[in-house]
N, C-alpha and C positions, 0 to 999 in steps of 0.2 A: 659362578657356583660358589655357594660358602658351605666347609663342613666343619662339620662341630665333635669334638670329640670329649665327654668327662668320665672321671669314674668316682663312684662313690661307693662306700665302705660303713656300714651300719652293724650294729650289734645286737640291736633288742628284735627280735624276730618280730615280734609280734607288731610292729611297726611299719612291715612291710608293705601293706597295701596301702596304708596312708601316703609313703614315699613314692609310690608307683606312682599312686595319683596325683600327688604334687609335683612328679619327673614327668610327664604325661602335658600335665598345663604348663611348664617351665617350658617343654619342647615346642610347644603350642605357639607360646607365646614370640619366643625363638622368632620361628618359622614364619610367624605373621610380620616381625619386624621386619627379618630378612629382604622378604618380598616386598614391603613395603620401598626399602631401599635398594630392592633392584629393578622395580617400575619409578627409579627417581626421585623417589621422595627425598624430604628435607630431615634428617634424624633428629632437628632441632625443633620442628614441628609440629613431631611425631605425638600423637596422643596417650601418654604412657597408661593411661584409665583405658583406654578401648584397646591395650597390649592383646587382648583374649580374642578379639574380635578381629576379623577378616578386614582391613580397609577396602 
């Protein structure tokens, strides 16, 4: 099990749903690594362009 923990701190309100959505795919992408290296994969052969995508 890997967990992840950040926090982030913004000040222009109106910026907020852009952040969500770019926290949202950052997690995404996270999460597709992760699994990626805990069904064994190689991190060095990892496809960092298909990061968004499910291997």
């Amino acid at each position: 099990m890997t967990e992840l923990s950040y926090w982030v701190d913004y000040k222009i309100v109106e910026h907020e749903k852009i952040i969500k959505r770019y926290h949202t795919i950052l997690l995404n992408g996270l999460k597709n690594f992760v699994e990626y290296l805990e069904d064994g994969g190689d991190p060095d052969e990892y496809d960092n362009k298909q990061i968004l995508v499910k291997p």
